[in-house]
C-alpha positions in Angstrom: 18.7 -2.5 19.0 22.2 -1.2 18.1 24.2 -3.4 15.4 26.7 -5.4 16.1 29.8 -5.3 14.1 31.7 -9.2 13.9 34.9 -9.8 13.4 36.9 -12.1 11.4 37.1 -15.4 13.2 34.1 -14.3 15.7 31.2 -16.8 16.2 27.8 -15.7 15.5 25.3 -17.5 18.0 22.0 -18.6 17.7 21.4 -15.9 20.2 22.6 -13.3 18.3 20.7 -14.7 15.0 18.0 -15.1 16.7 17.9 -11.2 17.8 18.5 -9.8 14.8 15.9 -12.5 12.8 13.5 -10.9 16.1 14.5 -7.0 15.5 14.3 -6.6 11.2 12.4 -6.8 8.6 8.1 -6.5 7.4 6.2 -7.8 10.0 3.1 -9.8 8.7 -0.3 -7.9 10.2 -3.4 -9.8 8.3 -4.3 -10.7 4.9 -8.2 -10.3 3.6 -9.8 -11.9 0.2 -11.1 -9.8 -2.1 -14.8 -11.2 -2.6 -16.6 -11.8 -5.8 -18.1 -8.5 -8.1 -17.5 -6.3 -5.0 -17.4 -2.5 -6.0 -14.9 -1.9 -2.5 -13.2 -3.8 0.3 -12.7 -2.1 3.6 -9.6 -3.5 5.5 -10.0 -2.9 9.6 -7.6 -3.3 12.2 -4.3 -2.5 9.5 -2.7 0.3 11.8 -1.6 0.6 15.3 0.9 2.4 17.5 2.7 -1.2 17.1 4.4 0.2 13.3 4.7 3.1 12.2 5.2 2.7 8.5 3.6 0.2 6.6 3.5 -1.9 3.4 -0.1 -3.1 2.3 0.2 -5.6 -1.1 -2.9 -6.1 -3.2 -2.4 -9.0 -5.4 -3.8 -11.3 -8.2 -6.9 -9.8 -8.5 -9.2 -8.9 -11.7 -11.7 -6.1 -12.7 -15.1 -6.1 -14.8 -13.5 -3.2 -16.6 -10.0 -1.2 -16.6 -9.8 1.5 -14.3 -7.8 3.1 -11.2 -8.1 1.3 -8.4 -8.8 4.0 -5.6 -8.1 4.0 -1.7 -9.1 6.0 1.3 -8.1 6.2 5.5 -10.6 5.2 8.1 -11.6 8.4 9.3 -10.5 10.5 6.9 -13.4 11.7 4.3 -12.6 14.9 3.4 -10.8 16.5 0.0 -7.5 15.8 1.3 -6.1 13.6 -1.0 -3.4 14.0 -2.9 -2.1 12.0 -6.1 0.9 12.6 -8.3 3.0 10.8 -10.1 3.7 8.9 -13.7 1.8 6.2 -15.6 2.6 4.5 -19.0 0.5 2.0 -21.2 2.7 -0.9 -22.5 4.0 -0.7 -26.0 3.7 3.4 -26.2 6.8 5.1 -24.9 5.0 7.8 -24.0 5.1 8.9 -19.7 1.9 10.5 -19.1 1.6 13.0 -15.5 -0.9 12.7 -13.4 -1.9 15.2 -10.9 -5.5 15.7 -10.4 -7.0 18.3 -7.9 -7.1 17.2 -4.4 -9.7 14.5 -4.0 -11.9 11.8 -1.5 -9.9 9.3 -2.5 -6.2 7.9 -4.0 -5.3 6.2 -7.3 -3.3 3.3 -5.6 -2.7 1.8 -8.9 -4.5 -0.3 -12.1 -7.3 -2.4 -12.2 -7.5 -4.5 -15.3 -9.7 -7.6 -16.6 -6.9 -9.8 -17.1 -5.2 -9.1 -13.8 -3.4 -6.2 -11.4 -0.4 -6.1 -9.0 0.0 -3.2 -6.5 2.7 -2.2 -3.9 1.9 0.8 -1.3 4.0 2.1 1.7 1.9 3.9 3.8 4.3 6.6 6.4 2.2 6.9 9.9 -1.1 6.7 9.1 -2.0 6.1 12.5 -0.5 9.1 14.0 -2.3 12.3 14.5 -0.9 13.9 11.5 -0.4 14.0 7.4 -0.3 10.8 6.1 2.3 10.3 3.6 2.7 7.3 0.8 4.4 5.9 -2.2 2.6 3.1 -4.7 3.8 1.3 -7.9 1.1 -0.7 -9.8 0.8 -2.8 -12.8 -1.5 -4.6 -15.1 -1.6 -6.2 -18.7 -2.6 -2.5 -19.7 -1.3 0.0 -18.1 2.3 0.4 -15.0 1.7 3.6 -12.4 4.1 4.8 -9.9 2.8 7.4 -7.2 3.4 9.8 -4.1 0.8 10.4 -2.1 -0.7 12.7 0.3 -3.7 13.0 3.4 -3.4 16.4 4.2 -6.1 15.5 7.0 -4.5 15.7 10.3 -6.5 11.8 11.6 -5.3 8.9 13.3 -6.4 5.8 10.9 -6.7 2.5 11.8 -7.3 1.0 8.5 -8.8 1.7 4.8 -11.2 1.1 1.9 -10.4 -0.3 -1.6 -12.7 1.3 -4.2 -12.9 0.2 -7.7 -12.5 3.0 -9.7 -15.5 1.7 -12.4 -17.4 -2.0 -11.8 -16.6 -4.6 -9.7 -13.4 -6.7 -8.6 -13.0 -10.2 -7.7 -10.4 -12.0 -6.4 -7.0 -11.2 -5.1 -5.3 -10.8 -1.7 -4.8 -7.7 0.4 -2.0 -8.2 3.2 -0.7 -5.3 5.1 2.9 -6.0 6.9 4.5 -3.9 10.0 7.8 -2.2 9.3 9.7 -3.1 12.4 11.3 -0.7 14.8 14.3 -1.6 15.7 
């Protein structure tokens, strides 16, 4: 859709709000529960050649112990995953680097007892190439913010949440469209 410039004393119809409401914006794709003392959740039918970038929110949840909440691609099983980025514990001003060796899975973000918050952008996951990412994650303990990589060359139409150590319970996953416009 190209944009539309308006000018001073120019109406704006409903038709024209009603294109760019239609043509912006996350698109909801589905939400799923997060059961009770499950060790993972896999979430199907997230990614189509509908989007090709997406946001996935993982929200309100708790743990049975802290840890790194941990994520893989449908398809992809390989050592292929990459994680890199920052974390800090509240009340220590101290940023720690993370960069382990390529691995099975991601660190999406904290899992904590009390309670976790997570925000992922996933770029293309469904194509047939590198899968690229960017999550920021809190808890009561610990804040992460992380780039991530699938060097595997797959076409995924969803993913698995792993708790990185017990169980979790509670908490939605919801997985939105970025729009093409």
């Amino acid at each position: 859709m190209a944009v539309k410039t308006f000018t001073t004393g120019e109406v704006l119809t409903a038709a024209d709000t009603n294109t760019y409401l239609a043509n912006g914006g996350l698109v909801y794709i589905k939400s799923q529960t997060i059961g009770t003392a499950v060790a993972s959740v896999a979430v199907t039918s997230a990614f189509s050649a509908d989007y090709d970038n997406y946001r996935v929110t993982i929200v309100g949840g708790n743990s049975s112990v802290n840890s790194n909440l941990n994520m893989n691609l449908s398809g992809s099983t390989g050592t292929t995953y990459l994680t890199t980025g920052y974390f800090m514990t509240p009340g220590v001003a101290t940023l720690n680097a993370f960069a382990p060796a390529a691995s099975t899975i991601w660190v999406a973000g904290p899992q904590n007892t009390t309670r976790y918050a997570i925000v992922l952008d996933l770029f293309r996951p469904f194509a047939t190439e590198q899968t690229f990412g960017r999550t920021s994650g809190m808890g009561t303990t610990s804040f992460y913010d992380f780039a991530l990589a699938d060097t595997a060359s797959l076409s995924s139409t969803g993913f698995t949440i792993y708790a990185g150590a017990g169980t979790l319970t509670g908490g939605t996953i919801t997985v939105y469209g970025y729009r093409k416009a």
